[in-house]
C-alpha positions as CSV (number, residue, x, y, z in Angstrom):
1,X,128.7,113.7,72.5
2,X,125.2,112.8,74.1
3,X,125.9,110.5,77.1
4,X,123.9,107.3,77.2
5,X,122.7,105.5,80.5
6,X,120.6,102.1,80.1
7,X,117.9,100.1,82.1
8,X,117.4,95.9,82.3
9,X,114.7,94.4,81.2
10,X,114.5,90.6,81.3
11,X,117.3,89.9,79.5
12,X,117.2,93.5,77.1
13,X,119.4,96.3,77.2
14,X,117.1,99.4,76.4
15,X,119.0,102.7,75.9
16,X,117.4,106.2,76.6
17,X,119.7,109.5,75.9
18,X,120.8,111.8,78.5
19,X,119.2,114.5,76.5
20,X,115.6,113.7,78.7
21,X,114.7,114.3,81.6
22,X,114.2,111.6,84.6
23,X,110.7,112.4,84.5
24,X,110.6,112.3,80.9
25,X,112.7,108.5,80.7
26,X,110.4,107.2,83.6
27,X,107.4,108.2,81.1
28,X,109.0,106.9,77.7
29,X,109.8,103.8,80.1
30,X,106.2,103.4,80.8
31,X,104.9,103.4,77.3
32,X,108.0,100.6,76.7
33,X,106.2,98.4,79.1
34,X,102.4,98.7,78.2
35,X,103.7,98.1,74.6
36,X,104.7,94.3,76.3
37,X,100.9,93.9,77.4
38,X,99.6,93.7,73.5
39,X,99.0,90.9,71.6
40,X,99.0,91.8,68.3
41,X,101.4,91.6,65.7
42,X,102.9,95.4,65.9
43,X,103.0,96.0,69.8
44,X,102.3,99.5,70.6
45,X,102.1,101.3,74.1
46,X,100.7,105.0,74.5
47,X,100.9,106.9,78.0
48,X,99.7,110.5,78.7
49,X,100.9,112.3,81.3
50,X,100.0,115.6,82.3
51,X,103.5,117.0,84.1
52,X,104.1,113.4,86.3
53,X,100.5,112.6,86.3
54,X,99.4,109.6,84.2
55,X,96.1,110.7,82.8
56,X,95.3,107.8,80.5
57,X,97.4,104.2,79.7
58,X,96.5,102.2,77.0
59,X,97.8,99.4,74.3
60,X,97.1,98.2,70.8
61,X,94.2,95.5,70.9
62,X,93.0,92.7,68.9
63,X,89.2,94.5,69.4
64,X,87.6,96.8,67.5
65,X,85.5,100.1,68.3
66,X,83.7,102.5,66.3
67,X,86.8,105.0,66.4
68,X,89.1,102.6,65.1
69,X,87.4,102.5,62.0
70,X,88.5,105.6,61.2
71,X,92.0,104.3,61.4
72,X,91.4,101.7,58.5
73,X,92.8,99.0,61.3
74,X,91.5,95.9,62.7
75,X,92.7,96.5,65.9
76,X,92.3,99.7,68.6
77,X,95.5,101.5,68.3
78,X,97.1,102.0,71.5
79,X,96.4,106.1,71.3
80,X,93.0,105.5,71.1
81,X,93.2,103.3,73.9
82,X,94.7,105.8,76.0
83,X,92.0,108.4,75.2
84,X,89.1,106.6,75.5
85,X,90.9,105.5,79.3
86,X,90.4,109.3,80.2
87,X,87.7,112.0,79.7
88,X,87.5,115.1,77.6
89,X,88.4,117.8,79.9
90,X,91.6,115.5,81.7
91,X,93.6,115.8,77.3
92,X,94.1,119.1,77.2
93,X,97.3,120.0,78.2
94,X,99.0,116.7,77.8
95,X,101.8,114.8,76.4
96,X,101.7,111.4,75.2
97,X,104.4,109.1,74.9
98,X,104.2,106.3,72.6
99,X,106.4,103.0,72.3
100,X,106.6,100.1,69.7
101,X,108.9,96.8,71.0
102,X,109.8,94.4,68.1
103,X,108.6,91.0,67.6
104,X,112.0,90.1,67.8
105,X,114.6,87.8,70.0
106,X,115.8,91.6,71.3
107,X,112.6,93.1,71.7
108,X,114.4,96.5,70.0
109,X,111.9,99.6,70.3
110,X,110.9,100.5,66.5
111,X,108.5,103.5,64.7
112,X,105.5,104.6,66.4
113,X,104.7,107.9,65.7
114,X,101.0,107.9,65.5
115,X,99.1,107.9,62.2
116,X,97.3,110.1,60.9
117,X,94.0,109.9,62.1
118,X,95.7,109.4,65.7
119,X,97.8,112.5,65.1
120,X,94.1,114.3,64.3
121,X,92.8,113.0,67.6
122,X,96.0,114.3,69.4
123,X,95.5,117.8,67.6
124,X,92.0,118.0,68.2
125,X,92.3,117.1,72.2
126,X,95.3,120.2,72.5
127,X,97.7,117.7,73.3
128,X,100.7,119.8,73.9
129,X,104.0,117.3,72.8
130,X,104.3,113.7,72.0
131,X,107.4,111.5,72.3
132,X,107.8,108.2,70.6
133,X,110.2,105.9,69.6
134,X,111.9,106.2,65.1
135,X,113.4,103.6,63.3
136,X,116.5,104.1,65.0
137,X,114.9,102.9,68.2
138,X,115.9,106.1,69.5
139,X,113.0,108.7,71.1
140,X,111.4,111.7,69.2
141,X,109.8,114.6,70.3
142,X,107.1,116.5,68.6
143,X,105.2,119.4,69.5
144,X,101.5,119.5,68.5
């Protein structure tokens, strides 16, 4: 049985398993609340960290950029936002934690593992892991 501790946000509940780390949680928490800063209608939040170090922060934006094209989106995806908040040499090494909160009255975390072309960009910059939240509203963990 995995033992379950929660934080208060406003007026939501969020739950993050036992299975992670405080460091890791505090990370995952981070990404939860840049996700609150977009306004589009999918609100994503991506943080890098390298070990407890935040290396880049970044959100999905109503804007475009030359590298979201490549996503097929009208908006920058919050992954790119994060990169392009941080130089080449500070990726390597890297994991990036990425959140989605619902348009909903309970603000649940949904899916937001990266997409394709993101996941290319992670590969490509030797990200080591990412984290980010399923369906479930529970948090994954990948290794690149």
């Amino acid at each position: 049985m995995s033992l379950m501790h929660g934080y208060l946000v406003g007026l939501t509940l969020f739950m993050i398993s036992s299975k992670w780390s405080k460091a890791i949680q505090a990370h995952m928490f981070r990404a939860e609340q840049l996700a609150r800063n977009s306004i589009c209608n999918s609100r994503h939040g991506c943080a890098i960290y390298r070990r407890n170090t935040p290396m880049g922060l970044g959100w999905n934006k109503d804007k475009t950029h030359p590298a979201a094209i490549a996503c097929y989106s009208q908006c920058i995806h919050a992954e790119l936002a994060a990169i392009l908040s941080m130089s080449e040499e500070q990726l390597e090494g890297c994991d990036a934690y990425i959140a989605r909160i619902m348009r909903s009255k309970n603000e649940a975390l949904g899916m937001s593992r990266p997409c394709r072309i993101c996941m290319q960009m992670f590969r490509r910059a030797k990200l080591r892991k990412i984290y980010y939240t399923n369906r479930s509203g529970n948090w994954t963990m990948e290794k690149i």
